[in-house]
TITI-144776 format. One record per residue (C-alpha): y, z, x. Coordinates in Angstrom, 2 decimals. Example, Ala and Ser with C-alpha at 12.3 -4.5 7.8 and 13.67 -1.06 7.14 Angstrom:
-4.50; 7.80; 12.30
-1.06; 7.14; 13.67
***
This chain:
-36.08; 7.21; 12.10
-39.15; 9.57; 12.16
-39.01; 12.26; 8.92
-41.45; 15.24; 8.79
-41.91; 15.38; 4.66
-42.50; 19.53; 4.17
-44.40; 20.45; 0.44
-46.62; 22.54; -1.06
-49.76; 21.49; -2.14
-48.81; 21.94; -6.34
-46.62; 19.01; -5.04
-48.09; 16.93; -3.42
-48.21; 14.08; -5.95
-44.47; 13.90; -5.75
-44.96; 14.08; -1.89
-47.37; 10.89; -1.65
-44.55; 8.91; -4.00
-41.66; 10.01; -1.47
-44.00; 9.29; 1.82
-44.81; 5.77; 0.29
-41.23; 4.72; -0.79
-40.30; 5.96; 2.79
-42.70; 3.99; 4.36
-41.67; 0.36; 2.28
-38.51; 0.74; 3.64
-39.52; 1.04; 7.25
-39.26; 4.62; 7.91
-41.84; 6.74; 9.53
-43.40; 9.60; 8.19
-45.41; 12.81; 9.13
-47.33; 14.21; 6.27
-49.90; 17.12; 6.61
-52.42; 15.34; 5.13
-52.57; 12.15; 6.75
-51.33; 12.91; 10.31
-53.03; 16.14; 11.21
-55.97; 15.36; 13.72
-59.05; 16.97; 12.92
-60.05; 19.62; 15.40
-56.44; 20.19; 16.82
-54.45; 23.10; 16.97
-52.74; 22.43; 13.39
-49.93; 24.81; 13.90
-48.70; 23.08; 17.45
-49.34; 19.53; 15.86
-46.78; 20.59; 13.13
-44.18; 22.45; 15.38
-44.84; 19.50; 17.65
-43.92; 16.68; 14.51
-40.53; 18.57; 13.22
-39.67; 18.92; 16.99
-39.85; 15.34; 16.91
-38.29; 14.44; 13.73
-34.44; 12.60; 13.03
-35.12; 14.55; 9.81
-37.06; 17.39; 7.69
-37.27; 17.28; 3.91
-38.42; 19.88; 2.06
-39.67; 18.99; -1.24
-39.07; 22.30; -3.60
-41.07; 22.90; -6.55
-41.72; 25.65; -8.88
-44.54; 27.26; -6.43
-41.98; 26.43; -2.64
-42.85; 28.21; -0.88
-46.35; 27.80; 0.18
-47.35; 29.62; 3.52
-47.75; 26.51; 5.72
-43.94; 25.05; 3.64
-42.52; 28.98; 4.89
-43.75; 28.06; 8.73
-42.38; 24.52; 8.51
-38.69; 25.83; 7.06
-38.32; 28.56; 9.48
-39.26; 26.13; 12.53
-36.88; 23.10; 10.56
-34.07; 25.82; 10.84
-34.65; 27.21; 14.67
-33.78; 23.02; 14.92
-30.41; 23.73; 13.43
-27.40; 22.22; 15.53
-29.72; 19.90; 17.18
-27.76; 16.52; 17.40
-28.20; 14.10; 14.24
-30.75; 16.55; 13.11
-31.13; 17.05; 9.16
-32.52; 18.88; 6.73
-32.40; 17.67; 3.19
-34.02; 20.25; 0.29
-35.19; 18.46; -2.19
-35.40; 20.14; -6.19
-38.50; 19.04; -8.23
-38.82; 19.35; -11.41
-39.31; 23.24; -12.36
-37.72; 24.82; -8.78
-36.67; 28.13; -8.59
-33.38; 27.68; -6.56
-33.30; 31.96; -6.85
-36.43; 31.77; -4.37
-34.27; 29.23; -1.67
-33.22; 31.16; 1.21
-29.16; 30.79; 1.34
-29.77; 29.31; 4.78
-31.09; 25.87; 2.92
-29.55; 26.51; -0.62
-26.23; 26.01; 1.04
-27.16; 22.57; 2.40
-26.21; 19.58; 0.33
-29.72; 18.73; -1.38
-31.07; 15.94; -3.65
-31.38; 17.46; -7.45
-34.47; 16.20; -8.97
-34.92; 18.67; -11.67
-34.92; 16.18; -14.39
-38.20; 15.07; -14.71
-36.91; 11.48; -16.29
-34.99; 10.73; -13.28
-37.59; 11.83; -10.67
-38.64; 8.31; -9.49
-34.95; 6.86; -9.35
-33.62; 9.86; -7.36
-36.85; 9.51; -4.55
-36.05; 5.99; -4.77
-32.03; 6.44; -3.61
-33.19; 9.05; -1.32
-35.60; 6.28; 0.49
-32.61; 3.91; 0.86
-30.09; 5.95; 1.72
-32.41; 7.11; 4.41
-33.19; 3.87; 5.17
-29.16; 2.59; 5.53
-28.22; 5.71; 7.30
-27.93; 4.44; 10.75
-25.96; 1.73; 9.91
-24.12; 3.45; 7.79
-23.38; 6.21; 9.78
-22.12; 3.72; 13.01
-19.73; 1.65; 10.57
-18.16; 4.83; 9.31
-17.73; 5.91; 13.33
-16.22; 2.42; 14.40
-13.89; 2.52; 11.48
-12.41; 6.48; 12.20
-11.90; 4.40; 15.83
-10.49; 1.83; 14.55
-12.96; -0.95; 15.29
-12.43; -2.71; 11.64
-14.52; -5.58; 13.17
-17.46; -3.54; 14.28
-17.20; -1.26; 11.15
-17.82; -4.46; 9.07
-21.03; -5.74; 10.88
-22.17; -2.43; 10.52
-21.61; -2.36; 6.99
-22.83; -5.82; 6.57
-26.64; -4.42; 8.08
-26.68; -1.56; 5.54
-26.14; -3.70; 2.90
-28.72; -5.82; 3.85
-30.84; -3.28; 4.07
-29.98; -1.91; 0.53
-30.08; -4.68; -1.03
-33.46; -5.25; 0.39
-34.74; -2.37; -1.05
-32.28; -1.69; -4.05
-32.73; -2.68; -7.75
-28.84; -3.68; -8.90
-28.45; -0.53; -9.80
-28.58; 1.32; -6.66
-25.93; 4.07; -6.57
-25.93; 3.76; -2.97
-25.77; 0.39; -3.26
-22.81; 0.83; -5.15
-21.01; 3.02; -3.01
-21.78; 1.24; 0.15
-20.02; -2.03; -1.46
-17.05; 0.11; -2.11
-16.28; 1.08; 1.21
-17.38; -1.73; 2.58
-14.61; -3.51; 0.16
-11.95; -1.26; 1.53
-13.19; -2.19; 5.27
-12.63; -6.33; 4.07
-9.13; -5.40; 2.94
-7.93; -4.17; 6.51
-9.25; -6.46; 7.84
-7.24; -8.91; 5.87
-9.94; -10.29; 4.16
-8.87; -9.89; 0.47
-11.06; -12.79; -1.57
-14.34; -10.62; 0.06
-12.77; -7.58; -0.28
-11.95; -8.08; -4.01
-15.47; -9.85; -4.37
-17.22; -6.55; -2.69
-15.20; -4.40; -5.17
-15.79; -6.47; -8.54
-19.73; -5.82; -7.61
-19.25; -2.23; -6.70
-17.64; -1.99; -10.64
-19.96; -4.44; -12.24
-23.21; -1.86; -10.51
-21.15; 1.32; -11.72
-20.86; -0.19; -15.27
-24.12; -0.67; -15.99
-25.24; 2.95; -14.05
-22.47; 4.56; -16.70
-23.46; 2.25; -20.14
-26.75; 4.22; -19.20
-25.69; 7.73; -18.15
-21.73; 8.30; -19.00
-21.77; 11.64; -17.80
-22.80; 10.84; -14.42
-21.10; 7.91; -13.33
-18.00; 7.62; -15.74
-15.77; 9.34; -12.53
-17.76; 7.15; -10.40
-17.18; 3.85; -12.66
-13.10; 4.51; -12.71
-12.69; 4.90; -8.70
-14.50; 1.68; -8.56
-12.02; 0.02; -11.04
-8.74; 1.41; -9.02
-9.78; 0.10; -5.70
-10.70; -3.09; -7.57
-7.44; -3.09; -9.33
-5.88; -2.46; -5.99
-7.38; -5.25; -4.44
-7.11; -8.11; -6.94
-2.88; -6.49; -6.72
-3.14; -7.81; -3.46
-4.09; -10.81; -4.11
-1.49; -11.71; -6.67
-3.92; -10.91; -9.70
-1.58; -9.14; -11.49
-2.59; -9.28; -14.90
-6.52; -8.92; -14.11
-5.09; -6.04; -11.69
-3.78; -4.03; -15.18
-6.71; -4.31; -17.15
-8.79; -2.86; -14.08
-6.18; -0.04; -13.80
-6.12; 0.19; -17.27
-9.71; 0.67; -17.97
-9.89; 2.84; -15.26
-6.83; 5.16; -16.82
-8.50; 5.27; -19.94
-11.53; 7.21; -18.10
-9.50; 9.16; -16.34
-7.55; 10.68; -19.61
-10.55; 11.05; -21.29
-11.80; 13.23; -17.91
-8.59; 15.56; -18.10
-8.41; 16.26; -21.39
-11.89; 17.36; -21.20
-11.87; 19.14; -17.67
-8.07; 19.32; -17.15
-8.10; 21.90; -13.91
-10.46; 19.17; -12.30
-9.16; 15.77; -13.95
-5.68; 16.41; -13.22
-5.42; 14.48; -9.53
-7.57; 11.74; -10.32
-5.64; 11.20; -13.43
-2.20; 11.35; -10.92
-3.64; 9.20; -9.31
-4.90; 6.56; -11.35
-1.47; 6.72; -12.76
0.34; 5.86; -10.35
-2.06; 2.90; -9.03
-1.66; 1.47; -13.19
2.53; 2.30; -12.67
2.41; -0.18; -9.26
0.82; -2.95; -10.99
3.27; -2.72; -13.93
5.60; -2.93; -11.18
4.61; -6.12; -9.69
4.59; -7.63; -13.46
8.24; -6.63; -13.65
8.02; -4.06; -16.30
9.89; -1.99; -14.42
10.73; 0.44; -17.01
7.58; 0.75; -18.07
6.09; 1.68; -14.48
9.02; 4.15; -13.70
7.35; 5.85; -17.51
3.96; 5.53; -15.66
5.18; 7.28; -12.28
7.28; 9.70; -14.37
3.97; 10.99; -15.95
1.64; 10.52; -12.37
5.21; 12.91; -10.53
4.95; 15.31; -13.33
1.10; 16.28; -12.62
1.49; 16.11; -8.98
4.29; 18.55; -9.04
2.07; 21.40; -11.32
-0.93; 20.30; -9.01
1.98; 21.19; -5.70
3.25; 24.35; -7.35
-0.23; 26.14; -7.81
-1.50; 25.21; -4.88
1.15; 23.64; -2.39
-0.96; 22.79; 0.66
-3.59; 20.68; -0.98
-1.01; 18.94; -2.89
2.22; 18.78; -0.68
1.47; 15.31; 0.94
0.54; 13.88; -2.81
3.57; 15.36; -4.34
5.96; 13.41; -1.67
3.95; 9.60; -1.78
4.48; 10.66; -5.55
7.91; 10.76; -5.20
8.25; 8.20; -3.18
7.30; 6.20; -5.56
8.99; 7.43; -8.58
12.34; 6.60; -6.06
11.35; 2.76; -5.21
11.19; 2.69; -9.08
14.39; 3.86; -10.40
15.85; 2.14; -7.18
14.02; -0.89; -8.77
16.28; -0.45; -11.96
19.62; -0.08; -10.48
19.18; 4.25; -10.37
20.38; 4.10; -6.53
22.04; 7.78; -6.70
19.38; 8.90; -8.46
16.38; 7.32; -6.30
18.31; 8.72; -3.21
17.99; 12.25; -4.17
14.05; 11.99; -5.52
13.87; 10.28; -1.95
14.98; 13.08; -0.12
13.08; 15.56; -2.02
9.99; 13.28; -0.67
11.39; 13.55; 3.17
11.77; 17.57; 3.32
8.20; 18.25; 1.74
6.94; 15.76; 4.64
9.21; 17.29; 7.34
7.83; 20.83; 5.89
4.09; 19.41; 6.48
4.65; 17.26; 9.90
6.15; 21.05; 11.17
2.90; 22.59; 9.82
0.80; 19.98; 11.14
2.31; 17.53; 13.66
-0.76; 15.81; 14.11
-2.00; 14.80; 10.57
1.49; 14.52; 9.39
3.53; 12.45; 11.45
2.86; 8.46; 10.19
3.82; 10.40; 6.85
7.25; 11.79; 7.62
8.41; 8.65; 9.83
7.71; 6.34; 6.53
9.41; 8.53; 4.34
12.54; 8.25; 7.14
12.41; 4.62; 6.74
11.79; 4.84; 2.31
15.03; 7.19; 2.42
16.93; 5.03; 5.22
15.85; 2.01; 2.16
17.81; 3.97; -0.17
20.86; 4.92; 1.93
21.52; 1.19; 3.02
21.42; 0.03; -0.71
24.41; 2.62; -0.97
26.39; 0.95; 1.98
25.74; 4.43; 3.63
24.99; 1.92; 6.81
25.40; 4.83; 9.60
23.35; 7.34; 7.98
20.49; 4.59; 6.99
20.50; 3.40; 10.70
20.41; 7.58; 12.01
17.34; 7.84; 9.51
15.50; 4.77; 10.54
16.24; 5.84; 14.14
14.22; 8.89; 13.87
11.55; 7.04; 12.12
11.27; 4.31; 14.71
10.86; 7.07; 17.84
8.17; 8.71; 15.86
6.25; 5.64; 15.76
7.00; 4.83; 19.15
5.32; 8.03; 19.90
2.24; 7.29; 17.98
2.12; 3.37; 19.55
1.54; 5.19; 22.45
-1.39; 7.53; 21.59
-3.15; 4.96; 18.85
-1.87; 1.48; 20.14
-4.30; -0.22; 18.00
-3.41; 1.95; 14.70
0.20; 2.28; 15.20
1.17; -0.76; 15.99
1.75; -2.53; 13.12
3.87; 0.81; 12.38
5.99; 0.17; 14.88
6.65; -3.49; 14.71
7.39; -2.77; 10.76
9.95; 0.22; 11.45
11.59; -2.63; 14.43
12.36; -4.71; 11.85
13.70; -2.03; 9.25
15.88; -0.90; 12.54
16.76; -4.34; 13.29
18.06; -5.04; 9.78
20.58; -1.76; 9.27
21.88; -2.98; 13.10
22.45; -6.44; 11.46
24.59; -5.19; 8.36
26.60; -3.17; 11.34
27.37; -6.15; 13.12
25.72; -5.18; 16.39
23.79; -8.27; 16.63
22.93; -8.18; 20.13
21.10; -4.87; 19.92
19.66; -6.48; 16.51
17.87; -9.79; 18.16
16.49; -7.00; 20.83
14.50; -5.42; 18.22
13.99; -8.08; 16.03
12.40; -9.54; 19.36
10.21; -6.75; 20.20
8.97; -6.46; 16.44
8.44; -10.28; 16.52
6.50; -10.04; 20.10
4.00; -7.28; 18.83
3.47; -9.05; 15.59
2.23; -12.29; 17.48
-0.17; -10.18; 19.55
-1.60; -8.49; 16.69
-2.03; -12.38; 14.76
-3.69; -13.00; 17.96
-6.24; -10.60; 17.72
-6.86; -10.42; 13.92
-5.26; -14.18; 12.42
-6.45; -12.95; 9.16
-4.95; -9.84; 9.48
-1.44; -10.32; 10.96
-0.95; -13.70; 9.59
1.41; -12.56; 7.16
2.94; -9.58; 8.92
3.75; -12.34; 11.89
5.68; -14.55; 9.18
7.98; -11.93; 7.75
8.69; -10.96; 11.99
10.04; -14.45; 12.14
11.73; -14.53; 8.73
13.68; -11.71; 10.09
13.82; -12.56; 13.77
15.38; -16.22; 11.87
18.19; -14.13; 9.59
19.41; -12.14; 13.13
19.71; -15.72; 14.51
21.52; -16.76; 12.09
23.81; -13.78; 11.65
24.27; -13.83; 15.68
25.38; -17.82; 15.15
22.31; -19.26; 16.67
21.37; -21.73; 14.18
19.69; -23.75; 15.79
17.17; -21.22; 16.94
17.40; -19.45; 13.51
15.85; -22.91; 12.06
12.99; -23.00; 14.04
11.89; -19.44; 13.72
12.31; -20.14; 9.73
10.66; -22.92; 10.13
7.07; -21.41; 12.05
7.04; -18.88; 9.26
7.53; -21.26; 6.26
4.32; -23.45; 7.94
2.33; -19.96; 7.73
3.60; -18.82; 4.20
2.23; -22.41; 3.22
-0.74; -22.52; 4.84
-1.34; -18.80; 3.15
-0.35; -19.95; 0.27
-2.60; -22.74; -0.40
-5.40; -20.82; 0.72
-4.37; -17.95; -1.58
-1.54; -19.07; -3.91
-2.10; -15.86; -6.17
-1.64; -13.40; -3.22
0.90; -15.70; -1.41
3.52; -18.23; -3.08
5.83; -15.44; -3.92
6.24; -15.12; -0.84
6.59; -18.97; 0.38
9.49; -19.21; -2.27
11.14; -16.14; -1.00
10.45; -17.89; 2.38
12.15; -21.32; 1.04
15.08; -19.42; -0.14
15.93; -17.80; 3.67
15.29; -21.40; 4.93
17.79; -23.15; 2.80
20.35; -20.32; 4.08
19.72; -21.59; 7.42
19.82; -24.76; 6.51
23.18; -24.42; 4.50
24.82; -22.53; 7.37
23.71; -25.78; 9.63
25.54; -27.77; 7.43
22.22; -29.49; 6.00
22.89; -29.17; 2.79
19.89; -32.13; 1.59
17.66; -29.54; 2.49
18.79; -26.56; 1.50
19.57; -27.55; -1.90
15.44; -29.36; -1.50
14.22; -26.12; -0.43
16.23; -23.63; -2.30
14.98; -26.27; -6.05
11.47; -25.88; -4.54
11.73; -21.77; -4.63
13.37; -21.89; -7.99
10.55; -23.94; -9.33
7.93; -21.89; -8.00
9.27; -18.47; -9.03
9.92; -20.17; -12.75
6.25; -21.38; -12.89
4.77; -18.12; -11.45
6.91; -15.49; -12.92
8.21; -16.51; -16.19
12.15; -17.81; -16.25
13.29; -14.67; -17.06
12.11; -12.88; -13.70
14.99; -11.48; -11.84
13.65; -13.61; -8.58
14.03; -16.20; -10.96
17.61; -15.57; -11.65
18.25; -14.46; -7.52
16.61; -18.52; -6.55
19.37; -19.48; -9.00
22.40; -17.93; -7.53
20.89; -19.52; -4.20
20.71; -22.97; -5.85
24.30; -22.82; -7.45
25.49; -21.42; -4.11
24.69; -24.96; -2.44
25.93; -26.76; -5.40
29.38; -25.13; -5.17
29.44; -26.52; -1.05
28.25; -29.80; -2.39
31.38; -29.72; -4.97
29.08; -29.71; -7.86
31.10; -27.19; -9.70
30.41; -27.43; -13.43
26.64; -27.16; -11.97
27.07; -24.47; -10.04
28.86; -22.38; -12.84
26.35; -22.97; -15.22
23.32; -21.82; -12.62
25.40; -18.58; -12.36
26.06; -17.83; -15.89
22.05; -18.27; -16.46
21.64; -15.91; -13.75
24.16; -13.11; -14.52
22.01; -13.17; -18.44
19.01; -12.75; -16.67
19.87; -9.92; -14.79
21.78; -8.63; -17.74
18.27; -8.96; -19.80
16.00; -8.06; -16.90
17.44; -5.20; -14.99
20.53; -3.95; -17.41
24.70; -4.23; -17.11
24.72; -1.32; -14.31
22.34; -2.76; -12.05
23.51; -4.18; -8.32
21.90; -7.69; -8.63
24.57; -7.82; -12.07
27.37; -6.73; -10.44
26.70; -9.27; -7.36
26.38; -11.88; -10.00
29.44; -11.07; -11.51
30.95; -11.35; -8.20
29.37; -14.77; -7.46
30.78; -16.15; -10.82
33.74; -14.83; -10.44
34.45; -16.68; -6.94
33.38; -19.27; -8.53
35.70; -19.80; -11.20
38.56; -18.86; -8.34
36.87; -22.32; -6.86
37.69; -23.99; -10.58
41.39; -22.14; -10.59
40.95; -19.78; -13.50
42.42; -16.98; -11.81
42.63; -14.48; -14.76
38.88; -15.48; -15.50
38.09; -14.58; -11.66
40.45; -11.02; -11.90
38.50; -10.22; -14.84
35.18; -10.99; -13.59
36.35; -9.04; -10.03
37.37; -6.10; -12.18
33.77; -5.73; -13.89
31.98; -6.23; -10.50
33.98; -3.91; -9.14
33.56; -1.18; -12.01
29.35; -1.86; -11.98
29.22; -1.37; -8.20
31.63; 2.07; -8.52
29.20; 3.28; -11.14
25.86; 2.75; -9.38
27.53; 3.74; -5.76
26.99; 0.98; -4.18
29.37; 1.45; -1.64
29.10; -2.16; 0.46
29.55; -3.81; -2.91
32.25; -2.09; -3.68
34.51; -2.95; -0.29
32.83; -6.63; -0.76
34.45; -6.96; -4.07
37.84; -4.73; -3.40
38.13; -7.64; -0.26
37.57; -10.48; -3.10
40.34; -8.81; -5.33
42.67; -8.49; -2.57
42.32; -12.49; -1.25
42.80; -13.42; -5.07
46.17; -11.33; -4.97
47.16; -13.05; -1.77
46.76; -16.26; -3.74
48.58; -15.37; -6.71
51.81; -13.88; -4.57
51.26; -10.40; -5.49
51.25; -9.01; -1.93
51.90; -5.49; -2.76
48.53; -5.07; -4.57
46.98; -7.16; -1.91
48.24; -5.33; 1.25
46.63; -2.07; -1.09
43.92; -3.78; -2.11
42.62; -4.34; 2.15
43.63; -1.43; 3.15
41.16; -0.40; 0.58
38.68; -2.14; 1.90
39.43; -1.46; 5.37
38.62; 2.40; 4.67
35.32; 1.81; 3.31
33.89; -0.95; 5.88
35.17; 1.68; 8.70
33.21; 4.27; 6.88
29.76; 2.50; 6.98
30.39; 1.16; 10.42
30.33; -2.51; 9.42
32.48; -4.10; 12.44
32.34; -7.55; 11.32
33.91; -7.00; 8.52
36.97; -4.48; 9.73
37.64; -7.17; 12.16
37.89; -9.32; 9.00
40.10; -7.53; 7.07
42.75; -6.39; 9.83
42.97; -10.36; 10.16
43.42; -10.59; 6.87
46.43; -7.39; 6.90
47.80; -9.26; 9.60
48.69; -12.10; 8.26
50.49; -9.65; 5.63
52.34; -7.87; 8.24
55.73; -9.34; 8.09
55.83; -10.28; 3.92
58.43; -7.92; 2.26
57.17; -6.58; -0.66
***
């Protein structure tokens, strides 16, 4: 990189420090001084040098300009437009920005007018010159999409910065943070949340010594490092990042609150996601409640810089109260997030459209958790043909898209019953996952897994057991090898892993091994989570599911009743999980013959499920009532009690289980009542 260094003569002191820190870090450097040739035409020699320069600085004192600094500007700007050309102004100590022509005023300079910080700012101006080209090229591969090229890129600016940089390099700094976020794409979270922690630890020390300017600076680092460590399964070091990081934030809003207010949004809704993963679920809905309220001032003075924050916000705030049983409630906040993001992808298609087709699939989430099955499979419809769309522009950036919204698609066709067009899907998301493991292991390793954890469940739903065990069993050999590479980031996700297996496995007939691998989830989710988790009390419903086949009644009733109190505890009396465990107990004890213990348990289910609106639930457990009347000779009831449920499976297009129930209704055809 060639630089033509522009001062006056008052400054040229400053200029010899700047040419000599240039020239340590390998750049070169015309200077008046020592480049003119004696006896040459001075003026063509200069015009000739910032002809020939990557970049012109133009060190600004109190006397800029001198007559020969005038002639050098004026031929710098006849430059301007000339590809990677730059011009950087410079402020000394003393400058009289009032004397700067708007044509360089304008330009983003390099503020030197404290005379304390002079020989740090040269200094970061030298390296950031210096790691420029690299720099530059990773920040180009990675708006293409080349993660791995953006990376080795990154890697040679560092280098270079760290080369030249005392720790605390501001550039340095920065450079470490994107490079962080670059590691995380990848799928590289130990290096990722390694680059981060230094990125915060250089940011610390820059703000113990100057608060003012690298507080903001200090609390960015600490949410992407919060972020990261999330991702690995950190959760409690994850909080006390985010919380440190929230505590800067308030501090910034309540002193500056027109410009603090969307930092603060956002760092409250990165410390409400953690509190989320801990299972303090009220206590992040409180968080996002706070983070939603900002956003939507923020949206109402000025909607187009906001809009697309205002929806993730909400978004949010609705996978929250859907956490806590608020189904009705995270529906409509959910659909207030999918028309601001139809309202943007109509005002710009382009930027807008991987926005609006995941709020389709968030608020086709919602809609199957109501038993609204047809509606949730319309919504995820539309999402899935948007991605499609973009797959076909952006194959590389898309495609993970695509293969996610497959599955989402695949799943609503599963609860409908059309299996066939299910495995299709299901097959297609499973196919594109493989290639993208393929080309990034790191990467798609865990995205591959949950493909054939899914792919696995439409086996088994289809009756192809067989092939359902093998598909469950490639992605429980990946979930363990993650895990014991990661067990932080990843044995949530074996156990959740062991718990579709034994399914399988139970539905084989194997019951040795489910009961082996649904104990093994339990035990893991009790160790990692506390044993009053609900995925706690959801691995013991699976466990006392297999000990009811096995016969092991008193057992199995006892893993229930632990369950239903956890759920009670954890998530509240109105939440679905209770009323499913209320209908698990109460088939239970119809196993054990205390019928008038089952009705009463049926009743409650039944009453939980009508006040949340869960609307599969609801015919699940009108379907239970009705087989319990069969038993018990009172026909009447039961004939009403199927025709019941008859209306509501027809209404959210579940097949499978109309055909069930007109079996069921005719069997009852020819009892007098």
């Amino acid at each position: 990189m060639k630089i033509f260094l522009s001062h006056s003569s008052e400054d040229r002191p400053f200029a010899n420090e700047l040419r000599a820190r240039l020239e340590q870090v390998g750049l070169d450097v015309w200077m008046d001084d020592a480049a003119l040739i004696p006896g040459a035409d001075w003026v063509r020699q200069i015009e000739g040098a910032i002809g020939g320069a990557d970049v012109f600085i133009a060190l600004i004192g109190p006397n800029w300009p001198g007559p020969w600094a005038h002639g050098e500007m004026t031929a710098a700007l006849a430059r301007e437009g000339a590809p990677k050309f730059q011009i950087i102004p410079v402020y000394l100590p003393g400058a009289r920005k009032d004397r700067v022509p708007a044509s360089m005023r304008l330009r983003v300079g390099v503020d030197l007018e404290d005379s304390s910080a002079v020989g740090q700012g040269l200094r970061g101006l030298a390296e950031r010159l210096a790691a420029e080209a690299p720099l530059s090229e990773a920040e180009r591969l990675q708006h293409l999409g080349d993660i791995d090229g953006s990376i080795k890129a990154y890697d040679e600016a560092l280098v270079q910065l760290r080369s030249l940089s005392k720790t605390d390099s501001p550039l340095l700094a920065a450079t470490l943070g994107k490079y962080s976020s670059a590691q995380q794409r990848a799928g590289r979270g130990i290096e990722a949340a390694s680059a981060a922690n230094e990125c915060v630890t250089i940011f610390r020390q820059l703000a113990d010594a100057n608060q003012t300017k690298f507080a903001h600076a200090l609390a960015l680092a600490l949410d992407r490092y919060s972020t990261m460590l999330r991702n690995l399964g950190k959760h409690d070091e994850a909080l006390v990042a985010a919380d440190e990081a929230l505590v800067i934030y308030r501090r910034d809003a309540a002193a500056s609150p027109e410009t603090g207010r969307k930092d603060l949004g956002l760092s409250l809704s990165n410390y409400a996601a953690t509190l989320r993963e801990l299972g303090r679920y009220a206590e992040a809905l409180s968080t996002a409640a706070e983070a939603l309220t900002i956003y939507r001032r923020l949206a109402t003075e000025d909607p187009s810089s906001n809009g697309k924050d205002l929806g993730l916000s909400l978004n949010n705030y609705a996978a929250m109260l859907r956490d806590l049983g608020r189904l009705d409630e995270a529906l409509a906040v959910a659909a207030e997030a999918l028309m601001i993001f139809r309202q943007l992808a109509t005002s710009q298609p382009e930027a807008a459209g991987r926005d609006l087709a995941l709020a389709l699939n968030n608020y086709a989430a919602m809609l199957r958790d109501l038993g609204r099955l047809e509606e949730a499979l319309a919504v995820a419809a539309e999402a899935l043909n948007i991605f499609r769309q973009l797959a076909t522009s952006q194959p590389e950036a898309a495609g993970r898209d695509l293969a996610l919204a497959l599955n989402n698609y695949a799943a609503m066709l599963r609860d409908l019953g059309r299996l066939e067009e299910a495995l299709v899907a299901a097959a297609e998301a499973l196919n594109i996952h493989r290639q993208l493991a393929m080309n990034r292991p790191e990467a798609g390793a865990r995205d591959l897994a949950l493909a054939l954890n899914n792919y696995a469940m439409t086996l088994r739903s289809s009756g192809r057991l067989e092939e359902a065990s093998v598909s469950a069993s490639e992605a429980l050999a990946i979930w363990r090898h993650l895990a014991e590479e990661l067990p932080d980031a990843f044995v949530i996700d074996l156990a959740i892993t062991l718990n579709n297996y034994s399914g399988i496995q139970r539905a084989r007939g194997d019951l040795s091994a489910a009961l082996a691998s649904a104990l093994e989830a339990l035990a893991i989710l009790r160790q990692r989570l506390g044993s009053s988790h609900p995925d706690v009390a959801t691995a013991l419903s699976n466990v006392a599911g297999i000990n009811r086949t096995l016969g092991n009644l008193g057992e199995a009733e006892e893993q229930y009743r632990q369950a239903l109190e956890i759920f009670g505890a954890a998530l509240g009396t109105s939440h679905p999980s209770y009323a499913a465990s209320l209908h698990n107990l109460a088939s239970l004890e119809v196993a054990l013959g205390r019928l008038p213990e089952a009705l009463s348990l049926f009743e409650k289910a039944l009453h939980t499920s009508q006040k949340v609106g869960n609307i599969y639930a609801q015919a699940r457990t009108i379907w239970s009532l009705a087989g319990l009347f069969e038993m018990t000779g009172r026909l009447a009831e039961a004939k009403a009690y199927y025709g019941q449920a008859m209306c509501l499976f027809k209404d959210m297009g579940n097949s499978h289980a109309v055909h069930e129930t007109q079996e069921a209704l005719h069997r009852l055809r020819n009892i007098r009542v």
